[in-house]
N, C-alpha and C positions, 0 to 999 in steps of 0.2 A: 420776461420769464413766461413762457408756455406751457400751459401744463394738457394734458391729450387726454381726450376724453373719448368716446366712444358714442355713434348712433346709430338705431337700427335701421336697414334696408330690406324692404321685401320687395322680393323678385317679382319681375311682373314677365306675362308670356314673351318672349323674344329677345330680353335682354341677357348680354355675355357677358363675362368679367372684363373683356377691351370695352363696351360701349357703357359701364360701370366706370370703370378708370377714365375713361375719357373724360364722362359727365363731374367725376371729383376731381381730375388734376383740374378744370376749368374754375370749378365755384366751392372747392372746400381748399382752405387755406392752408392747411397739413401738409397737401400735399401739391400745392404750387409751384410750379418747373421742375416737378419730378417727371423721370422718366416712365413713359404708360406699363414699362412691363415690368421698374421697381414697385410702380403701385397695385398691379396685377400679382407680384409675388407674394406682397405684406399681405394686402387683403385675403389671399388662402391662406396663409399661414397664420392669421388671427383668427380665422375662422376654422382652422386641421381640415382643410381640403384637399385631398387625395389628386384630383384634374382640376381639369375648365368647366365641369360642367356644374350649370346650375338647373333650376327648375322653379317652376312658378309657384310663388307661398315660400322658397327661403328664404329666412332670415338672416342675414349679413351682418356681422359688429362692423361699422367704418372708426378708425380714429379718424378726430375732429382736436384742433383745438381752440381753448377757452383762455384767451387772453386777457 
């Protein structure tokens, strides 16, 4: 049993939502062997983002789970 929990991410100068997803489908367990652009969709959409853009200082919810 899984249950998702959420952690924050701040942007740093240079990073996109693919080099974001990339870095969590690797080492966050939520979202291991998911596809880079299903976890590129959740992440805006847990966050109500409008595009791809980000900017340096945002704050990003990731779900995480806590097994």
């Amino acid at each position: 049993n899984t249950e998702v929990e959420y952690k924050n991410r701040v942007i740093s100068r240079g990073e996109t939502l693919w080099s974001i997803s990339a870095d969590e489908q690797k080492n966050n367990e939520y979202f291991k062997n998911e596809d880079i652009r299903k976890i590129i969709f959740e992440i805006r959409k847990i966050n109500n983002l409008s595009d791809n853009e980000l900017y340096e200082g945002l704050e990003l919810k990731i779900p995480t789970t806590n097994s």
